[in-house]
C-alpha positions as CSV (number, residue, x, y, z in Angstrom):
1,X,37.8,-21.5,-14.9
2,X,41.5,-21.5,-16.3
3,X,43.5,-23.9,-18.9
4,X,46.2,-23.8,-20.5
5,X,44.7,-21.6,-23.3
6,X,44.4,-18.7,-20.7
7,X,46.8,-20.3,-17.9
8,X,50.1,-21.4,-19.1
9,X,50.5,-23.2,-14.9
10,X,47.4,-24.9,-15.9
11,X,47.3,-28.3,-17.5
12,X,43.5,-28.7,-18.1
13,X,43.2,-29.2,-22.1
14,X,40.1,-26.1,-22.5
15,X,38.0,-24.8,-19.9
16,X,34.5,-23.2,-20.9
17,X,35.6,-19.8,-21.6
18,X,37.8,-20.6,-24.1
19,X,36.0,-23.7,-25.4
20,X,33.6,-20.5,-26.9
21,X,36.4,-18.2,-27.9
22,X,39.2,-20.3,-29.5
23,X,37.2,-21.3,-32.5
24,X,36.7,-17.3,-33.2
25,X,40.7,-16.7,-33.1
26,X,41.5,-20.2,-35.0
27,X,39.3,-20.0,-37.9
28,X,41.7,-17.7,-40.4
29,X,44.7,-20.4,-39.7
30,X,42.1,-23.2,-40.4
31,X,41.3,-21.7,-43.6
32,X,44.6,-20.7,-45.0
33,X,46.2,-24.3,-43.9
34,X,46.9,-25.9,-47.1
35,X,47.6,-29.5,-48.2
36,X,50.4,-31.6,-47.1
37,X,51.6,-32.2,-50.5
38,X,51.6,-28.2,-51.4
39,X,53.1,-27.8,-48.1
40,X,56.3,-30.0,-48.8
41,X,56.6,-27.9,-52.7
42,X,56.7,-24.7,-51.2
43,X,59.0,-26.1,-48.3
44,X,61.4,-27.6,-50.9
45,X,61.4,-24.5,-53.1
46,X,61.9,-22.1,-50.1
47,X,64.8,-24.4,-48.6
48,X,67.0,-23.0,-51.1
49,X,66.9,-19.3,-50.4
50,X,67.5,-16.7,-47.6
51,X,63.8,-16.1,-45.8
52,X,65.6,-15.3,-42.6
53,X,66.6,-12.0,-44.1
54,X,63.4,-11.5,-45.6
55,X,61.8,-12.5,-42.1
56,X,63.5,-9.3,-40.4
57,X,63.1,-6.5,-43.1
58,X,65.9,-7.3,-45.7
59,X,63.8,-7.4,-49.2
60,X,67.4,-7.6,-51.4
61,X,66.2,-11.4,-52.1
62,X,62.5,-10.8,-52.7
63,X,63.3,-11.1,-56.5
64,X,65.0,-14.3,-56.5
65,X,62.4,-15.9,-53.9
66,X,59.7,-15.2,-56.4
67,X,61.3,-16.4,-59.3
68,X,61.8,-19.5,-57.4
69,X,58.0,-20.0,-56.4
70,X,56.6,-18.8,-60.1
71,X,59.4,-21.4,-61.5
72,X,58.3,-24.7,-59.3
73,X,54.6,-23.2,-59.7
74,X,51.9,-25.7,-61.1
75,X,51.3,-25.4,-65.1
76,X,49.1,-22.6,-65.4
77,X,47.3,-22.9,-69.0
78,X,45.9,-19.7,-71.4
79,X,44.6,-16.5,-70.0
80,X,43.2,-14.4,-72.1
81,X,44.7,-10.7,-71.6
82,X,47.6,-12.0,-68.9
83,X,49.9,-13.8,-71.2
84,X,53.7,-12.2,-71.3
85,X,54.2,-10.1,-74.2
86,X,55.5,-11.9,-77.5
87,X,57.4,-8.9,-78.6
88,X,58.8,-5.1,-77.4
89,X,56.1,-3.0,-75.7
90,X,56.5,0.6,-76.9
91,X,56.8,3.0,-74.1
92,X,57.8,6.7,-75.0
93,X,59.5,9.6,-73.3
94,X,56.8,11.7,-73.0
95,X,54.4,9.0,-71.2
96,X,57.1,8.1,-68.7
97,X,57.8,11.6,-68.0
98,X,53.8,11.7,-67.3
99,X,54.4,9.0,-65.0
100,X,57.1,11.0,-62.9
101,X,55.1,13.4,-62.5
102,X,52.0,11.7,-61.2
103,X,54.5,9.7,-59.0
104,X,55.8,13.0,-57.8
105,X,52.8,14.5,-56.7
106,X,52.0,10.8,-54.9
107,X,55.1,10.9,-52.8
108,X,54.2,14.2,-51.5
109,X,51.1,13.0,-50.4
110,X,49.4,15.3,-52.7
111,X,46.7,12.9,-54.5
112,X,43.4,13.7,-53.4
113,X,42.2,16.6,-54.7
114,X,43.9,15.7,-58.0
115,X,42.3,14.2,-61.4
116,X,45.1,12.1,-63.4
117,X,44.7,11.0,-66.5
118,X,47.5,8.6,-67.9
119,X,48.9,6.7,-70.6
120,X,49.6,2.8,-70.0
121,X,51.6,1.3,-72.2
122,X,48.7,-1.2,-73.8
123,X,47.2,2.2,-75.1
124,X,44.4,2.2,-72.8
125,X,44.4,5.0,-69.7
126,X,44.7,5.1,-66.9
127,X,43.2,8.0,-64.4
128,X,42.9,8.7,-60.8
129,X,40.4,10.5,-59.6
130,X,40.5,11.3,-55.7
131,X,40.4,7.7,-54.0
132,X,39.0,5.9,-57.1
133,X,40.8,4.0,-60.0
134,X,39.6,3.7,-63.7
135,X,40.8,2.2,-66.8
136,X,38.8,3.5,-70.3
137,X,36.7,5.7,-68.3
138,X,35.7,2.4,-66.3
139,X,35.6,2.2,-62.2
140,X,37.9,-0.6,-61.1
141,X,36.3,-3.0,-58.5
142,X,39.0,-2.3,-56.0
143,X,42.1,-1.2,-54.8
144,X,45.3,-0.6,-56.8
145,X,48.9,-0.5,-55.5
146,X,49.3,3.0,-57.2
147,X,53.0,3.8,-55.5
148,X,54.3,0.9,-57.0
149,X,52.3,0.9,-60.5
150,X,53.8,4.7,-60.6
151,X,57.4,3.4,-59.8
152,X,57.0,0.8,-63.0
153,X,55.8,3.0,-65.5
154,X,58.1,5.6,-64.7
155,X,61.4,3.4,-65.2
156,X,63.2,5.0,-68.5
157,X,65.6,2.4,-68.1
158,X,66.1,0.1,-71.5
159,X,64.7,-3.3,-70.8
160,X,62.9,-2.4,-67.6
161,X,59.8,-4.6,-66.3
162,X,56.7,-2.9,-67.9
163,X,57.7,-4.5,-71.4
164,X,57.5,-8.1,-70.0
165,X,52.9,-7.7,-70.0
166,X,51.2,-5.8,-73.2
167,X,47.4,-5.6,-71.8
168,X,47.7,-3.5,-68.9
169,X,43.9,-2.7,-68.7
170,X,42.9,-6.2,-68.3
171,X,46.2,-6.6,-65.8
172,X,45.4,-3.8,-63.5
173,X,40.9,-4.6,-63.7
174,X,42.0,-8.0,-62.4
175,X,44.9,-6.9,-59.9
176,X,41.9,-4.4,-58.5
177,X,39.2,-7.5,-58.1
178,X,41.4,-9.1,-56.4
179,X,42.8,-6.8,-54.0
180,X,41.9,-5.6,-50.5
181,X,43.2,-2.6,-48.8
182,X,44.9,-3.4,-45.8
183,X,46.4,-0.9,-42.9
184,X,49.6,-1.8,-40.7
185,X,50.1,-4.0,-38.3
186,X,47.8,-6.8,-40.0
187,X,45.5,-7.6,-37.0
188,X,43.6,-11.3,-36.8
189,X,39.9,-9.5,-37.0
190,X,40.5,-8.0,-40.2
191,X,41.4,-11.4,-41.6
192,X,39.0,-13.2,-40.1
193,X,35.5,-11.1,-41.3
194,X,37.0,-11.3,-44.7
195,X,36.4,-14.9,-44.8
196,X,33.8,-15.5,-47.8
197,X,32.5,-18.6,-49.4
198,X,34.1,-19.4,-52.7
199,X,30.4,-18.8,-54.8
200,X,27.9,-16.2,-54.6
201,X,24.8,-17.1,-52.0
202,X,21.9,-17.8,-53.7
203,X,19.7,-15.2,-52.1
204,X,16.0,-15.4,-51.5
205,X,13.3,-14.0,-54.3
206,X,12.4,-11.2,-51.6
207,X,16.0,-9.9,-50.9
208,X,17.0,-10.4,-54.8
209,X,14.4,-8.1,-55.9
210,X,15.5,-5.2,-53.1
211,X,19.2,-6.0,-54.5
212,X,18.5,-5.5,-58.5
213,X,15.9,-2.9,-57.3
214,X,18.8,-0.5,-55.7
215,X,22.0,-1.9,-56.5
216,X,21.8,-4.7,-59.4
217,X,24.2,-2.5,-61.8
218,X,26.7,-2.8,-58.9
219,X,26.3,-6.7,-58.2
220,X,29.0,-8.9,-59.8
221,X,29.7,-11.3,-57.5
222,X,30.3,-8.8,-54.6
223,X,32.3,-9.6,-51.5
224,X,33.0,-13.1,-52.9
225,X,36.2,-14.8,-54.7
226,X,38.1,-12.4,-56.8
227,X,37.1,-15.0,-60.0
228,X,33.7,-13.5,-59.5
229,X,34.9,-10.1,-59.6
230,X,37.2,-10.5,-62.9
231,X,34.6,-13.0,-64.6
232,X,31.9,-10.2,-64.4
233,X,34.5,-7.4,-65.5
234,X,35.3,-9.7,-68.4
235,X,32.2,-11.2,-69.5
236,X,30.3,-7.8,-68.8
237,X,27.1,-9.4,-67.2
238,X,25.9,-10.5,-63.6
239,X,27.3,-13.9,-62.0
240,X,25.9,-13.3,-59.2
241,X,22.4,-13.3,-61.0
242,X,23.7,-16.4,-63.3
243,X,24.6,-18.4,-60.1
244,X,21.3,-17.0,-58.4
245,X,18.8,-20.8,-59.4
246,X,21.2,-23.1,-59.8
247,X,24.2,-24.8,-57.9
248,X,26.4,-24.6,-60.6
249,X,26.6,-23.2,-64.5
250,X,25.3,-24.8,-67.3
251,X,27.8,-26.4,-69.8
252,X,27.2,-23.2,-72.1
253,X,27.6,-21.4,-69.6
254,X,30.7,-22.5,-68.8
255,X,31.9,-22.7,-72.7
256,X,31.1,-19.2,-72.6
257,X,33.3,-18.3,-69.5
258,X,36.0,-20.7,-70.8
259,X,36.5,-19.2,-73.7
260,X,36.8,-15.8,-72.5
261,X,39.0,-16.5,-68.9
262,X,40.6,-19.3,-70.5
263,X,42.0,-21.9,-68.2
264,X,41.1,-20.3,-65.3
265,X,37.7,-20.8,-65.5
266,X,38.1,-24.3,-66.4
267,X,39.4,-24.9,-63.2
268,X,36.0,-23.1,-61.0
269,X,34.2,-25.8,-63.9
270,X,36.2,-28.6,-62.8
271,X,36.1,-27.8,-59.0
272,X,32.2,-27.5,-59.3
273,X,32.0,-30.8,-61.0
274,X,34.4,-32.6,-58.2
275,X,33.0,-31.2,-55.5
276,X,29.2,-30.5,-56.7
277,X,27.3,-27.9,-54.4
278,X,29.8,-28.1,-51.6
279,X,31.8,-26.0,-53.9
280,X,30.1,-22.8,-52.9
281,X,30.5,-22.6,-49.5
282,X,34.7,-24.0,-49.7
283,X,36.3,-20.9,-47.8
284,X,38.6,-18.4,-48.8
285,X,40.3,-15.6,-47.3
286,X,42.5,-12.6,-49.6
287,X,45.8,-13.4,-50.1
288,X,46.7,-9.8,-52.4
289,X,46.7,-6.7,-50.3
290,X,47.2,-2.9,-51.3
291,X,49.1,-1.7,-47.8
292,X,50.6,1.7,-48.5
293,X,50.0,1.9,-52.0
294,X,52.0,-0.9,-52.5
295,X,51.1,-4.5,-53.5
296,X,51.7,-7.1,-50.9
297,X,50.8,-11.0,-50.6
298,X,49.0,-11.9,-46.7
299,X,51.1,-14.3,-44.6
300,X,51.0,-16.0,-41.6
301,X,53.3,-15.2,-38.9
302,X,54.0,-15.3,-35.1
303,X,51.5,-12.8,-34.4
304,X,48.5,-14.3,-36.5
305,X,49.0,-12.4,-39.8
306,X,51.4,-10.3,-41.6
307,X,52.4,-8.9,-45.7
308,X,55.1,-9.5,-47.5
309,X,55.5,-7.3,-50.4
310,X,55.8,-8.4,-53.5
311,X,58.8,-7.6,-56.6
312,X,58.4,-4.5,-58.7
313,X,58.1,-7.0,-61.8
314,X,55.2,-6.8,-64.1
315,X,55.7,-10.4,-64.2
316,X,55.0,-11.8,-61.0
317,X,52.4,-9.6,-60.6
318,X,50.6,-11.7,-63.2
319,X,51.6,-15.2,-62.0
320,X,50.4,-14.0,-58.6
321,X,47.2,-12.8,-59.8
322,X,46.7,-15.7,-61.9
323,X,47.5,-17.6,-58.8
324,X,45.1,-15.6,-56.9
325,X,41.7,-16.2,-59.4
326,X,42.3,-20.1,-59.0
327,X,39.6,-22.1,-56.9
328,X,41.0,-22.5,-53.4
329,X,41.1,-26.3,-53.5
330,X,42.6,-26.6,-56.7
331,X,46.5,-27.4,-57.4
332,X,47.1,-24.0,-57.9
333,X,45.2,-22.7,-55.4
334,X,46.6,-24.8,-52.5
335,X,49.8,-23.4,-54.0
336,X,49.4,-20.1,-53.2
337,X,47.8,-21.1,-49.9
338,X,51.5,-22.6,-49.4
339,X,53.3,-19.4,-49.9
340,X,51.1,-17.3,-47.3
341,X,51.8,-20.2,-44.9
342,X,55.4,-20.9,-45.1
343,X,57.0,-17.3,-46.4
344,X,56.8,-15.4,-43.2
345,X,56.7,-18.6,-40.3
346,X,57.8,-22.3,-41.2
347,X,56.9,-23.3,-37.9
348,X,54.8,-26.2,-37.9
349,X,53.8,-26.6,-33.7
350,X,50.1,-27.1,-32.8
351,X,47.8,-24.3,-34.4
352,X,45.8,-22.2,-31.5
353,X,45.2,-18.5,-31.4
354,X,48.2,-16.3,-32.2
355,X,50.6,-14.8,-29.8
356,X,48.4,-11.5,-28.5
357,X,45.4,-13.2,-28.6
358,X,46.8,-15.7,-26.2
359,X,47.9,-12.9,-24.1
360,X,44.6,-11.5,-24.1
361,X,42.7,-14.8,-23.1
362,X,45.2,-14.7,-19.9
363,X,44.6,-10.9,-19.2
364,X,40.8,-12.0,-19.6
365,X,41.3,-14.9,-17.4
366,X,42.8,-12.9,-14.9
367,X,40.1,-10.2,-14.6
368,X,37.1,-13.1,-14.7
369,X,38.9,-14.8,-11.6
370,X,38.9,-11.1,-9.6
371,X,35.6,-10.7,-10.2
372,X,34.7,-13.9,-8.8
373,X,30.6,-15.2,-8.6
374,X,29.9,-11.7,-10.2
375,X,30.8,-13.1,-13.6
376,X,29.7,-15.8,-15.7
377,X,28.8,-17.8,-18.5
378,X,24.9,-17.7,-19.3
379,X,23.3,-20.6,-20.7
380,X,23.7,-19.6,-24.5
381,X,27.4,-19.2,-23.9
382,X,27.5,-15.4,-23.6
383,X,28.8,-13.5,-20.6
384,X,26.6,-12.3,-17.8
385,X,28.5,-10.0,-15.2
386,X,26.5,-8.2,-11.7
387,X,26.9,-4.5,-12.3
388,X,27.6,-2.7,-8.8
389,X,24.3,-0.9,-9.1
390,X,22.1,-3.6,-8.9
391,X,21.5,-4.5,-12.0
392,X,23.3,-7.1,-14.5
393,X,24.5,-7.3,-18.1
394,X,25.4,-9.8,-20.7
395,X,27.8,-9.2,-23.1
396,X,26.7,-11.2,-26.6
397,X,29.2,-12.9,-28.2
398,X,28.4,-13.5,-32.2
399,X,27.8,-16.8,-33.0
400,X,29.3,-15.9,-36.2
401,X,32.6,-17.5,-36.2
402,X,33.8,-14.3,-38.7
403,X,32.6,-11.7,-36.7
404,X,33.7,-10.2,-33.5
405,X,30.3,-8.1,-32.7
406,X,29.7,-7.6,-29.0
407,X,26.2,-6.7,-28.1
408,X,25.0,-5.3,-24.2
409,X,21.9,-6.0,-22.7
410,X,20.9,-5.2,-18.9
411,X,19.1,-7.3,-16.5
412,X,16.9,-6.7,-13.4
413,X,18.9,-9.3,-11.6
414,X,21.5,-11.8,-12.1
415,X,19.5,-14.8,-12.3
416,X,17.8,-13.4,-15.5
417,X,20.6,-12.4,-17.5
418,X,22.4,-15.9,-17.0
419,X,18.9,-17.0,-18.0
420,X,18.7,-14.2,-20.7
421,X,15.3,-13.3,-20.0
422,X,14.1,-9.6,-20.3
423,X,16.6,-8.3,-21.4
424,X,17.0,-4.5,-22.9
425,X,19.5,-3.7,-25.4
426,X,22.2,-1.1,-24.2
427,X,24.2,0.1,-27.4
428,X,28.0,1.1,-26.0
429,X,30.7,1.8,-28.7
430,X,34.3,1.9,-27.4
431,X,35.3,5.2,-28.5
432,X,39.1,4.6,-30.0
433,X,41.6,4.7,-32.7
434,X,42.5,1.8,-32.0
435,X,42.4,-1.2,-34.1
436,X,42.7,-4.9,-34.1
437,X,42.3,-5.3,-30.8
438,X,42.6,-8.9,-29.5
439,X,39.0,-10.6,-28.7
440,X,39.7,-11.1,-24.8
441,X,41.1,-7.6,-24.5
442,X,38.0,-6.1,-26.1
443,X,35.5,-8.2,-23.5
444,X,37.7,-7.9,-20.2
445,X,37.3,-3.9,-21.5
446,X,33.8,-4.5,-21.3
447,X,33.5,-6.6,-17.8
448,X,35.3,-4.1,-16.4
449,X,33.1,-0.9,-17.4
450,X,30.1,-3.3,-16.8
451,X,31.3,-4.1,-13.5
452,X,31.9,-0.7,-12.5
453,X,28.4,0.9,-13.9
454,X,27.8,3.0,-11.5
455,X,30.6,5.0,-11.9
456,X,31.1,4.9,-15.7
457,X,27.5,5.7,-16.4
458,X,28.6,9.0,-15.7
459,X,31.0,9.0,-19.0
460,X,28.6,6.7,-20.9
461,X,25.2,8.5,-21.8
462,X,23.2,5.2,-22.8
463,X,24.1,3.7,-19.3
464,X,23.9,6.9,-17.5
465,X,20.2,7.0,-19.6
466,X,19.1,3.3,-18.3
467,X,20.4,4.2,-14.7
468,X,18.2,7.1,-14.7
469,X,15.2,5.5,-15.9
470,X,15.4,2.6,-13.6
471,X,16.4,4.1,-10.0
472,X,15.2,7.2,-10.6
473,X,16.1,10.4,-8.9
474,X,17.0,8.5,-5.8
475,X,20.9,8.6,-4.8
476,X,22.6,4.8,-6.1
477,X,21.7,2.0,-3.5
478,X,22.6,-1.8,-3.7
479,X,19.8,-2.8,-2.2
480,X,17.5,-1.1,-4.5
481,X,14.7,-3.3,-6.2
482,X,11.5,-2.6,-8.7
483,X,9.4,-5.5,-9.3
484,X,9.0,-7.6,-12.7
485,X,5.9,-5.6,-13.7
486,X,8.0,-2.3,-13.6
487,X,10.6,-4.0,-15.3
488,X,8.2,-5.0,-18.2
489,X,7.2,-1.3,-18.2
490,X,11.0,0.1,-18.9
491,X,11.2,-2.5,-21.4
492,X,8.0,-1.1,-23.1
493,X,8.6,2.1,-23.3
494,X,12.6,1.4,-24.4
495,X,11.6,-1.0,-27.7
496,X,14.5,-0.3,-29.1
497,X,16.8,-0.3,-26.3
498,X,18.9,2.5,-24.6
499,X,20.1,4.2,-27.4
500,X,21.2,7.7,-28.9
501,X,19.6,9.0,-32.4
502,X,22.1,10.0,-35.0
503,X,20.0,12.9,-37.0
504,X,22.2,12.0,-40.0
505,X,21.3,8.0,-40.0
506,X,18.9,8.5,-42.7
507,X,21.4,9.6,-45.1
508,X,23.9,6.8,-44.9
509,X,23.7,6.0,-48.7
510,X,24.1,9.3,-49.7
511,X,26.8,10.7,-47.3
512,X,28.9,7.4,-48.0
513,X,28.4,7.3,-51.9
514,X,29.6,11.4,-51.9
515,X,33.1,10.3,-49.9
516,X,33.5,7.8,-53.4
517,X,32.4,9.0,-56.3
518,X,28.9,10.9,-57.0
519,X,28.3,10.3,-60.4
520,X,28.1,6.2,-59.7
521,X,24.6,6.3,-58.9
522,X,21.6,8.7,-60.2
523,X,19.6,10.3,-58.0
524,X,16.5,8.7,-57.8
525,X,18.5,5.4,-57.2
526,X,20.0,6.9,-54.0
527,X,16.8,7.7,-52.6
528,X,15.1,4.1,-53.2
529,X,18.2,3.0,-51.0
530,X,17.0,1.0,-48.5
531,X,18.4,1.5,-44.3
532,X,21.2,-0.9,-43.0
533,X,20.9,-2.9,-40.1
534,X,22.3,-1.6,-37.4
535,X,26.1,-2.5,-36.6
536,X,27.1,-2.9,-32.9
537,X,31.0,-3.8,-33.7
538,X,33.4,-2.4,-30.7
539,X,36.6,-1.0,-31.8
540,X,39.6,0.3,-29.7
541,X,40.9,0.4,-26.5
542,X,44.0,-0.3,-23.9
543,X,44.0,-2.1,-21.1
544,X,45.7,0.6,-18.9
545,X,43.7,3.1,-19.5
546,X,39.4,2.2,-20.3
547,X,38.2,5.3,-22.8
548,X,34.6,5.9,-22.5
549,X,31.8,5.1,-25.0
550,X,29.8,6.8,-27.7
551,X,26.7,5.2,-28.5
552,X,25.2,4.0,-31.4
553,X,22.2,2.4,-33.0
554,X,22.3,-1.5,-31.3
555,X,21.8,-4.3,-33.3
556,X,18.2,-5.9,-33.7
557,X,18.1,-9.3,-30.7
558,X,17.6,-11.5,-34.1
559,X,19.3,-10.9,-37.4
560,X,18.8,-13.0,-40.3
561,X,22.2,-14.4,-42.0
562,X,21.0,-14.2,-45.4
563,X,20.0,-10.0,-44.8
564,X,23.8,-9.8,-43.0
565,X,25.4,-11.5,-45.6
566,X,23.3,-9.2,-48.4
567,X,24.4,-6.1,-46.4
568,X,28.0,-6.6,-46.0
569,X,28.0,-7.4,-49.9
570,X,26.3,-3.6,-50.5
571,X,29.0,-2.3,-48.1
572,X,31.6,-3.8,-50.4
573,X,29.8,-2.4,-53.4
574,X,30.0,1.2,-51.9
575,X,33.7,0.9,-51.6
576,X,34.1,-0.8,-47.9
577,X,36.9,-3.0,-49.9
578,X,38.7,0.3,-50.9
579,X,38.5,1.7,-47.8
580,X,39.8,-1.6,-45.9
């Protein structure tokens, strides 16, 4: 089973194997390609300076290259609270010096145990309190780039870039919406399960009414577009509750948006009207990134995805923001879409996975054809591998095209887990700091514990648990065989799987919400908080060396999309997109 996805000697065009895994490690590239005609802009406005120095670390041009894009950008119209100043911002002495010091204490790495409470030069504050940001005593709904913001308002030159912008609250409560936190290198899962629809989901009567129940001050659009985020921060009210009965807005609805975000919102009007329901479910992925503490825009590159920063200027950073709340189909937003395509890679060959995920889908290839007849594809395109012991496994790929979730299940036998029929649940967490991991690295990781099982059960507790409870006491023999009815009673008395308890599941909500900020939420709203479902995702690990596994809580065999799509929207309520 090779091609040349997995087997650059081969010549066949996709062979099974990767027929299921290349539209996992394409998706991101098929989202961000924009349209020919923003494509030849971008390329015409980028011919003219120096990206090769940019390309390999040399940022001396990153001021001219912007003021290139912003000057060849589409006609943006009125914004309320991001137009340029009219006249001189005043900025005094003794709040710059306030600014030093902050940016002192934040080069020493000396933040968290801190509250700041600072001047911006709108008059509004700013504070900083631990990991969270605020504006008028008012929780941003994201990250902020706070090196850099410190580095501006800390500039005592005459003229310097802070007196280009006069509303700084509304810059920096947009800048946040709009933001994600990234973390260095940029790996291909973390852009691909950050791949939302462009509108809210309309949810269900049942699941809306456990969302306002526990968590409808925090809803506002959630997880979705970064319009929805700075439209609810503007407008002070629910989108995602306006959005909830109907495809689209009403026209006084829309009015009422329009004349508070100005022309951006005439553009989500227009794009709603062109493209009618279809316009919820267009695709997005974030394009503004807070890596570092600093503000950066994603990019393509060689190796799937990368950031470039972006200029110290007050004034890009609301062009690019501006750019950023624009629906993704529009002008505007295929713009932008442009600039993450071309600014780091102008290569325009054939789009397939990136570089290391083609290496891993020959390292996977490579291990598949060792293993020979003791591994393959079951008949709902997962993975089914013979474990030395006896007994046999399938490794469940998502059939989420975002999502990267492996699940385990055992077999009595070979035939049944190609069949997958009776299978138990075996949860198996590759223990690792690693991250971003390539796909075919992660399941040839897998194979090969799987493969080996009577040996690794002894470093994984859940396998080493299922062993136990199948052969016994008796030594390990291949041979060894229970019938179906004994089968069926292991199954029973296993309902959840093989498994271990976490005594401090229960208090998820509370234990997450006390890492943020404990004051958010009241008491009695924490303990209404319903469980999350449970999350099987595999992180970590190298090929030359196979670390072995804690266990966690596996995922139920069926899982609604609407309850998954609810629950990654709570996670990114409780901060998930200020963790990253």
């Amino acid at each position: 089973m090779r091609c040349k996805h997995c087997d650059p000697t081969s010549t066949v065009a996709k062979c099974p194997r990767c027929a299921i895994l290349l539209p996992k490690l394409t998706l991101a590239h098929e989202v961000l390609k924009p349209e020919a005609r923003a494509l030849e802009t971008v390329r015409g406005v980028l011919s003219g300076v120096d990206l090769e120095s940019l390309r390999n670390g040399d940022e001396s041009e990153l001021q001219r290259i912007w003021e290139e894009l912003i000057g060849f950008s589409p006609s943006i119209g009125a914004v309320p609270g991001l137009e340029a100043a009219k006249g001189r911002v005043s900025w005094d002495d003794d709040a710059i010096e306030e600014w030093q010091e902050y940016l002192e204490f934040h080069n020493s790495d000396e933040l968290d145990d801190l509250h700041f409470e600072l001047p911006l030069p709108c008059g509004s504050a700013y504070e900083r309190r631990g990991n969270g940001h605020y504006i008028d005593d008012s929780r941003l709904q994201g990250p902020l780039p706070s090196l850099d913001l410190a580095t501006l308002l800390s500039q005592a030159n005459e003229g310097s870039n802070h007196e280009k912008f006069n509303d700084w609250g509304v810059l920096l409560a947009t800048l946040a919406a709009a933001c994600w936190t990234g973390s260095d290198p940029m790996s291909l899962g973390w852009v691909q399960q950050r791949i939302y629809d462009s509108a809210p989901a309309i949810l269900n009567e049942e699941l809306r009414s456990l969302i306002d129940g526990n968590f409808g001050h925090l809803f506002a659009g959630v997880g979705m577009h970064p319009f929805w985020h700075f439209a609810c921060d503007r407008t002070d009210s629910s989108i995602d509750d306006t959005l909830a009965e109907n495809e689209t807005l009403h026209p006084k609805q829309w009015k009422k948006l329009e004349y508070t975000l100005g022309s951006i919102a005439r553009a989500w009007r227009e794009s709603f009207q062109l493209e009618g329901e279809k316009s919820r479910s267009i695709p997005y992925l974030p394009s503004l990134v807070a890596m570092d503490d600093r503000l950066h825009l994603l990019c393509r590159s060689f190796n799937g995805f990368s950031v470039a920063r972006i200029p110290l200027d007050v004034d890009v950073w609301r062009w690019v923001v501006t750019w950023s709340l624009h629906p993704p189909n529009s002008e505007i937003g295929q713009y932008l879409r442009a600039i993450q395509w071309l600014l780091l890679q102008d290569d325009e060959k054939e789009e397939i996975a990136p570089l290391p995920e083609r290496r891993a889908l020959q390292f996977l290839s490579s291990i598949w054809s060792n293993f020979g007849a003791a591994v393959s594809l079951t008949t709902a395109n997962n993975i089914a591998i013979q474990g030395e012991s006896g007994l046999a496994y399938r490794i469940g790929i998502s059939s989420s095209r975002t999502e990267w979730d492996l699940s385990i299940h055992t077999f009595r036998n070979m035939a049944d887990a190609n069949a997958e029929k009776s299978g138990i649940p075996v949860c198996i967490q590759l223990n690792s700091e690693i991250s971003g991991l390539p796909l075919g690295d992660r399941i040839a990781t897998f194979m090969l514990a799987l493969r080996g099982d009577s040996s690794t059960a002894n470093s994984i507790s859940t396998l080493q648990d299922l062993h136990k409870s199948w052969f016994g006491d008796t030594a390990w023999a291949g041979n060894h065989r229970l019938s179906k009815s004994q089968w069926k009673k292991m199954e029973g008395a296993h309902p959840n799987g093989f498994v271990e308890q976490d005594d401090g599941d229960d208090d998820w909500l509370e234990e997450a919400w006390e890492m943020e900020e404990e004051e958010y939420w009241e008491e009695d709203e924490l303990s209404q908080a319903p469980s999350p479902p449970g999350d099987s995702e595999v992180i970590g690990v190298v090929r030359s060396e196979i670390p072995w596994f804690t266990p966690e809580a596996p995922p139920p065999e069926e899982e609604d999309e609407s309850d998954i799509s609810v629950w990654r929207m709570v996670a990114d309520a409780l901060g998930e997109r200020m963790e990253g």
